[in-house]
Each structure stands twice: as C-alpha cells, then as structure tokens.
Phi, psi and omega in degrees: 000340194272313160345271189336300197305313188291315182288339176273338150275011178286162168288319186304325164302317178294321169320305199300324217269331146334287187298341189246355148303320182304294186297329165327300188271002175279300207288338170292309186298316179317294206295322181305313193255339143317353241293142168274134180236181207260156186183112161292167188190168160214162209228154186267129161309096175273166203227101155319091178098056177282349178232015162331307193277349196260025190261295197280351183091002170267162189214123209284130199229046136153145202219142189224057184235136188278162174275326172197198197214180180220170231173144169246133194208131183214117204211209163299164177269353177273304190301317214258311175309341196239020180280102165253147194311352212250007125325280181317134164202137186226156180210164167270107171248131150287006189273332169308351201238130192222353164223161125012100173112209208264131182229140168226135211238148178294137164239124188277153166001100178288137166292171172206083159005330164270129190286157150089020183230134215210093160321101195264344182166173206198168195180141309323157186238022164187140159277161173231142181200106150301127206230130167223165188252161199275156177197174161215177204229159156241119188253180248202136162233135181246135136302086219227099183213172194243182178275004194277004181296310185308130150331151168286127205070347178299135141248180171219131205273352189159142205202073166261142164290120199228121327285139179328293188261148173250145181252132156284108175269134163176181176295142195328309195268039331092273197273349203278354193238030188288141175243304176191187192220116163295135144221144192252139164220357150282014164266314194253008173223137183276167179275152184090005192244006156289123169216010190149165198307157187203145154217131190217162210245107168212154189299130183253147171254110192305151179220147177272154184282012118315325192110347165326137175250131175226040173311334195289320183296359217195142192290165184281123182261146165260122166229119165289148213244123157267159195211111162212170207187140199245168147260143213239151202231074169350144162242151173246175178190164176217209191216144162211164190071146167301116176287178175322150153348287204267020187219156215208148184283135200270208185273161170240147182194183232193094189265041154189121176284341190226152197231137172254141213253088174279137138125279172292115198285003154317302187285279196315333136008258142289009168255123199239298170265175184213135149247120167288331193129222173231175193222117179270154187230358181334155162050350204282165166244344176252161163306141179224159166232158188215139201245136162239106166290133166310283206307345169265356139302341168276131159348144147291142165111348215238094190234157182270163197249126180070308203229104184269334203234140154222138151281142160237122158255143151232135183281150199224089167277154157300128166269173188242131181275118172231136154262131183255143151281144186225094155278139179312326196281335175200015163282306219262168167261172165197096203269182189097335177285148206225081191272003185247040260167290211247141158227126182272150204227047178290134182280357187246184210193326201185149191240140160251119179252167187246065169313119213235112211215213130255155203304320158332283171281333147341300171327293172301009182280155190195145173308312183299316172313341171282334187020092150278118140227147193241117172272139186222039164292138169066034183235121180263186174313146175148178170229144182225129138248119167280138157313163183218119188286157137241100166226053213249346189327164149269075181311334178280352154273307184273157132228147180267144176262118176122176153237159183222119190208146190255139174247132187225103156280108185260134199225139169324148147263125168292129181277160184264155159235072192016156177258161135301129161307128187228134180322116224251140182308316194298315196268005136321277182336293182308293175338300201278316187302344187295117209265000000 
C-alpha cells in the first residue's frame, strides 16, 4: 500500500499518465479529422488451374463465373478513399473440378495489399460450373412414311436413305440418349402422288430414345431418299374347248394372280389389266398346263418386276358312275293310277339305275333327288312297257345311263260275289213243324 501511495507520487506516474492523455486526444482528434468508411469497389475475379478440366477430357458446357465480384471494405478515410481494384485480389480454383457434370466451386476472401482495410463481405461467394466431355455417336436414319403416299395400286419396292447413319458430335450426356434421325415424307409429299421412282433431298428430325423430338438442338442433316415402286396388276385368263365325254373341267387356277409392273408412270398408267388369253381343254383327259411370258404382253419402256412367267392349269377328272336301287313299292311314283278300277301287274320289284356324274355330287345324290316315275295317266286294261322317268334329276349334273322300262300289266277289278247263306238244322225243324 505504501508502494502505491509512493508510485502515485513519482514523477514517473505523472509521465505514464500524461502519454495516455497525449495518445486519448491524438486518436479524438484522429477520429474527427480521419473518421472510418465503408466503401464498395468491384474487383476482377481470377480463375486459378483454368486447363484442369480440359487435362480430364472435359470441356465447359454452361459456366455462371463472373469476369468480376464486388466487396465491401473498410477503413481510414485517407486510406479507403486511394483503395484501387489493383490493391485487391480474388479468385476461383479450377483444379477443384474432377468430373463430369455441375461443380461448385468457392471463392475465398479476397486479399488486400493495403494495412488498415478490413474486408466487411464479398458477393458472389461461389460459382456453379458445368464441365461434359466431348464424344460422338452414330444414329440410324429411318425412313417413315405410310402407303396413302401411293398411287392407287402403286407399291413400294424399296426406301433407302443416303446417308444410312449420320455421326453425331456433342457433349457426352446430351448425344448418349439420341435414338435416331427421321424423314418424315408425309410431310414433305402429298398422298397419292407416288407413281414411280424418285429420289428427293428431305430434313431429318432428331428423336430421343424416349420419343422426344430435339431437331431445334441440333444443325439441320439433309438426307437423301431413293423411293422406288412397282404397280401391281391383275391378271386374266379365260378356258376353251371341251374335255373328252367322259371327263368335265375340275378347278383352274393361276400361280400368281397379280404381276408388279415397272416403269414410266405415263405407260403404267393405261395399264390396269393383263389378259393372257386362253388355256384349250379340247379333248383332254389329263390336266393340262400353260406357261405365259408377261413380257410379251407388255407396251416398250414396260417390265415386270421378279415374276416374268406364270402358270395355268386346269384340272380335267373323270366322271364317276354311282349305282342307286329304286324300289316300285316305295320309291317310283305312278301318277294315273286307278286302284278302285284296276289291278296293276308289274314286272320289276326294283331298278339298279346308273347315274353318271361329278364325285362331289354324286355324294349328295339320293333316290328322292331323283323323282322315279311310271306314268299310267289314260292307261287302260292291256300290258305297256313303260319307261321309268326321272323327274325331279338335275340334268346339268347328272346324266342316266342307260334306258330303264317296266312291263305292266292292267286288268279290270272283279267285285267278288257274297256265296248264299245255308240253313241251319235247327231253323229246318222249326220250318216243318210249323202247321
């Protein structure tokens, strides 16, 4: 205590306590004619490692990094007032970015070259940067069109594209989900106006393996189109002459009914049909077949397309004899007849008749399909041999073979005549006893 009392009466206290009044009215005075501010500035970014990413095969596909950045700063009013960008320094490192896709990368404090300036904040204080590596693809070019493009009767024999593929260059996550490249040609052609070969120069449109369309993305591919197309053309034919007697024309038949037609659609035009002609059957017994070149039927400038040749057959069967039996008692009819009149006589019981036919209807054939009859209209006592009709046959089917006839003999009916009654002993007796 005694100490104290003594240093506060030293010379030395009064120094100390003088120099911290001296500095008090220094740093008032300072503050008065000095004061501290506040001072905005924008300042240049710098981009650290800048060929990091293209070191990884990456290459920069959308970037949000400013040319510069702006700080708040604060100091003397001597000091802060002569504060230039070039004092300052800020920056961006790119060695942070090691893959593929959106990287965000820091921007630390910017420094300052000068004492007495006090970094109060800074904006922006991070970037985003997208980095993809570059690649290309090869897509399919499709051809996409329906038949109402086609002429009437018109087809189309082929649709190739020049070029098949297109190679696609771009960033990687981008071009990997490219599916293919369209033409559309119900776009650029109306329907029905295909008539013949073509090749035309038309725009394809990217489509995504979703179904997406992303022509906008991407420069305009021209791609050329062959277009070729045939017309398909009926054929005709017809049949003469007769096979033998005992044999009738079966089915015909043609082993392509229709020819695809090449070349000018002037000419192709006015051809709607082809008649071969005819296939002769005189006489056959057999099948016969006939071969027709196409090509000698055609206009010049005018070729078949694949099928040059055609066959015709016609098939020639046989007919066949089926025997039916007809019985008198409950097959043949017999109209005219007069049983309260008559006693009829027949000399058959039954006919084996011989029907001569094709194998098909025969089957169906039946004694009632036949309607047998022995006509006995206006027939009196006598014997007739009568014919025995059909007349119910189908004659454009059928033919009888044979002629078939019955002999029938008619005779009056004799009424029968009751015998007399004879007198019973009992009713004798009585008689004589009766006076």
């Amino acid at each position: 205590m005694i100490k104290l009392r003594n240093f506060l009466k030293s010379k030395t206290f009064y120094i100390i306590v003088s120099a911290l009044l001296g500095v008090m009215t220094w740093l008032l005075v300072l503050n008065y004619t000095n004061p501290t501010e506040k001072r905005s500035l924008d300042i240049p970014l710098n981009v650290l490692n800048g060929n990091a990413p293209a070191a990884l095969g990456l290459s920069e596909r959308d970037s949000s990094v400013p040319d510069k950045i702006t700080i708040k700063a604060s100091g003397r009013s001597d000091i802060i007032g002569n504060l230039t960008a070039a004092d300052l320094y800020a920056f961006v490192d790119f060695a942070e970015i090691d893959k593929a896709g959106t990287t965000t990368l820091k921007i630390d404090e910017p420094e300052c070259k000068r004492l007495g300036i006090k970094i109060e904040d800074y904006y922006p204080k991070k970037v985003d940067v997208m980095y993809d590596k570059m690649s290309h693809v090869n897509v399919d070019v499709i051809v996409d069109y329906d038949n109402s493009l086609l002429a009437e009767n018109f087809e189309i024999l082929s649709v190739k594209a020049e070029p098949s593929t297109v190679q696609i260059s771009g960033f990687e996550s981008d071009i990997a989900d490219i599916d293919c490249i369209k033409v559309k040609l119900n776009e650029s052609l109306a329907a029905g106006s295909i008539d013949s070969d073509r090749i035309g120069s038309y725009l394809g449109h990217y489509y995504l393996k979703s179904g997406e369309e992303v022509t906008a993305d991407y420069e305009k591919e021209k791609i050329s189109v062959q277009i070729e197309v045939a017309k398909r053309v009926p054929l005709k034919f017809s049949v003469s002459g007769e096979p033998h007697n005992d044999y009738y024309l079966g089915k015909t038949s043609i082993n392509s009914n229709t020819v695809l037609l090449r070349g000018a659609s002037s000419a192709l035009r006015n051809i709607n049909e082809i008649d071969l002609g005819s296939i002769d059957v005189s006489g056959a017994t057999g099948n016969v077949i006939k071969n027709f070149n196409i090509e000698s039927y055609l206009p010049a400038g005018i070729a078949t397309y694949q099928t040059a040749e055609v066959s015709v057959s016609a098939e020639i069967l046989k007919y066949e004899i089926k025997n039916i039996t007809v019985n008198m008692s409950d097959s043949v009819s017999t109209p005219g007849k007069n049983p309260r009149e008559y006693t009829y006589e027949f000399s058959k019981n039954q006919f084996d008749v011989k029907i001569k036919g094709k194998a098909a209807d025969l089957a169906n054939l039946s004694v009632s399909s036949l309607g047998p009859e022995i006509d006995l209209t206006d027939k009196g006592v006598g014997e007739y041999i009568l014919p025995l009709e059909f007349t119910a046959i189908d004659n454009a089917k059928y033919t009888v073979i044979g002629d078939y006839t019955c002999s029938v003999k008619i005779a009056d009916k004799i009424e029968e005549t009751p015998a007399p009654s004879t007198p019973s002993p009992e009713s004798t007796a009585t008689a004589t006893a009766t006076p």
